[in-house]
LOMI-291733 format. One line per 10 residues: for each residue x, y, z of N, C-alpha, C. Coordinates in pm, whole numbers, padded with zeros to 5 digits. Layout:
% LOMI-291733
X,Y,Z,X,Y,Z,X,Y,Z  ...
END
This chain:
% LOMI-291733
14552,05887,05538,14547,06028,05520,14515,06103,05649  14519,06027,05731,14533,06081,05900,14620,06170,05924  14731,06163,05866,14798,06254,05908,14856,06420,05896  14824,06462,05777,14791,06609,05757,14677,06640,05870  14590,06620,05890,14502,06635,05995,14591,06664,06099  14610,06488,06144,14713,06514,06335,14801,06632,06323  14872,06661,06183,15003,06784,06202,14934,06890,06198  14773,06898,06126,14730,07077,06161,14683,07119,06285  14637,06995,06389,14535,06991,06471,14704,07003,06584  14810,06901,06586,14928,06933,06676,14950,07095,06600
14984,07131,06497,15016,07321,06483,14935,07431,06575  14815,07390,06571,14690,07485,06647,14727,07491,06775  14713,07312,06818,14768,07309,06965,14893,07366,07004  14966,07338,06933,15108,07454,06939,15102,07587,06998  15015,07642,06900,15003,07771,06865,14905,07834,06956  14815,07793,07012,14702,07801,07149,14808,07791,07280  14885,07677,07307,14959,07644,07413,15088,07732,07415  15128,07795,07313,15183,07943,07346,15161,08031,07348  15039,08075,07344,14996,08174,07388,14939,08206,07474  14861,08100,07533,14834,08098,07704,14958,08067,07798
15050,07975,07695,15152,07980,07800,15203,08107,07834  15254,08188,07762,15307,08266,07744,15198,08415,07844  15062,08379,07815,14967,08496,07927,15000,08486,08070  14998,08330,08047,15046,08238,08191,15162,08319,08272  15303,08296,08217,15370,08337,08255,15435,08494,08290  15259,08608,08192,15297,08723,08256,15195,08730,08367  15113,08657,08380,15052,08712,08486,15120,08625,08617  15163,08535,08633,15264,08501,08754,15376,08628,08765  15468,08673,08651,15525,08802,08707,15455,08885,08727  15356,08948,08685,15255,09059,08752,15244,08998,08892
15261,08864,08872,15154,08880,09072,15259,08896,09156  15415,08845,09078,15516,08847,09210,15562,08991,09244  15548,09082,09098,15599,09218,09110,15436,09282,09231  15397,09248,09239,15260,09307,09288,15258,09294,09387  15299,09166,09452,15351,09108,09600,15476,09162,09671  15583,09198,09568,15676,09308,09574,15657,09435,09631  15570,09495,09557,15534,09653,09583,15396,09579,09753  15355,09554,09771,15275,09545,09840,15325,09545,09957  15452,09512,10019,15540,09460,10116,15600,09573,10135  15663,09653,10017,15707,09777,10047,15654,09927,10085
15486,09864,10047,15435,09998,10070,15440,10059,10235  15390,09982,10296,15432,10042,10424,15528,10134,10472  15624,10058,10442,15787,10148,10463,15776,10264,10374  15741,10265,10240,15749,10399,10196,15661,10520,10243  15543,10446,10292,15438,10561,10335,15513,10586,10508  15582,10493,10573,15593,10563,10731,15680,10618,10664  15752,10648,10555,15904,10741,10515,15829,10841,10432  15729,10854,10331,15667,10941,10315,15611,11055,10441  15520,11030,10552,15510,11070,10624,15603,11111,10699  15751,11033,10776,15879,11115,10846,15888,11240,10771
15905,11265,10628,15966,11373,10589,15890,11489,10548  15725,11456,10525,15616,11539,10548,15632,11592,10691  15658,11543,10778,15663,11556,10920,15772,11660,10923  15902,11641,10929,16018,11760,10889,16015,11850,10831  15954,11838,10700,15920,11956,10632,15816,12052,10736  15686,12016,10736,15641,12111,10821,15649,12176,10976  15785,12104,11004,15897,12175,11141,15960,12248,11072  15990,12245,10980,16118,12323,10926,16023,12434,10903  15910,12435,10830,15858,12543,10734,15804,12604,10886  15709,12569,11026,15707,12615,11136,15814,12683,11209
15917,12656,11226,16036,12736,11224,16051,12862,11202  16057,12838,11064,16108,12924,11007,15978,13058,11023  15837,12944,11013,15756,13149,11017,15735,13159,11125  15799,13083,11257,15836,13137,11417,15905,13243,11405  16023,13213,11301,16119,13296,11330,16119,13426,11283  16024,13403,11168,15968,13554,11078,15919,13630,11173  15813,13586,11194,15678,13609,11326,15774,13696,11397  15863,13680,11494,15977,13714,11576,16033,13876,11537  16086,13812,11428,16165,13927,11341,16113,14048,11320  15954,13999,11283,15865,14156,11223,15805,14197,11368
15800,14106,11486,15726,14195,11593,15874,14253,11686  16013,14236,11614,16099,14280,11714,16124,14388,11644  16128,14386,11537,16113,14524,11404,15984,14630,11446  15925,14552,11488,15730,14663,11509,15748,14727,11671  15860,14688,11721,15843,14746,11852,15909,14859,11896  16046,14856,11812,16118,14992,11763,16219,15005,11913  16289,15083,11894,16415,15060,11972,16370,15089,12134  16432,15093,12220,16453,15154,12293,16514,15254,12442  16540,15300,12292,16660,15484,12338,16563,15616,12351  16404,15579,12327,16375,15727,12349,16307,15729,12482
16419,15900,12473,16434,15950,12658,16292,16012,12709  16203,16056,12614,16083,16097,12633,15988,15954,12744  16066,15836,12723,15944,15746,12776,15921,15775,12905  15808,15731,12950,15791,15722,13134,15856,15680,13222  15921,15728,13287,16012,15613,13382,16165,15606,13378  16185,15724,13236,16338,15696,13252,16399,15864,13286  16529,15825,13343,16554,15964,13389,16652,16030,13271  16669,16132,13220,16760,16177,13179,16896,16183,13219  17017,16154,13169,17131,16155,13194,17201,16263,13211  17327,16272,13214,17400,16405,13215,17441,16458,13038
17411,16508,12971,17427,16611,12834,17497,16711,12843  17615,16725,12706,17690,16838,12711,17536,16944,12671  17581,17076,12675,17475,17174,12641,17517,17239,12519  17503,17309,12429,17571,17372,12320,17641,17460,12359  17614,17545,12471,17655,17713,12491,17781,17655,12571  17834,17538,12622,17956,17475,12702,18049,17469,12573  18158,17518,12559,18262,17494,12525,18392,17401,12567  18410,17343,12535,18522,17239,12597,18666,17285,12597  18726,17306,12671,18913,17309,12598,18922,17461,12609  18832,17548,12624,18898,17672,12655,18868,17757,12801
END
């Protein structure tokens, strides 16, 4: 009558040995995917950083170029004859008539 025994005691063992097998074999893929990403991180962070890097040339740029715009706008033209230093030109007068 040994043997109902050996077949419940081989079922358990069965049933134990797949399920560690089975833990077994996710934690070997966890470690290779893990060893995966670990190798790549580098490269993504110097490529994270390149394009952090570009971006804030580009966005410098651009409020150079603002910067530019509003102090060439703030300085206002200059055509007026009132300033210091410039001479007046030759002007028709109103009371001159042309052509007669």
């Amino acid at each position: 009558m040994e043997r109902p025994e050996i077949v419940a005691l081989l079922l358990v063992g069965l049933l134990i040995g797949t399920g560690v097998g089975s833990a077994y074999a996710r934690a070997r893929r966890g470690w290779a995917d893990y060893q995966t990403v670990r190798k790549t991180v580098p490269g993504a962070r110097r490529a994270a950083w390149l394009l952090i890097k570009v971006a804030t040339t580009k966005i410098g740029i651009i409020a150079l170029l603002l910067v530019g715009a509003v102090a060439y706008a703030a300085a206002g033209p200059d055509d007026d004859p009132t300033a210091p230093g410039r001479t007046p030109g030759p002007s028709a007068t109103p009371s001159e008539r042309q052509g007669r």
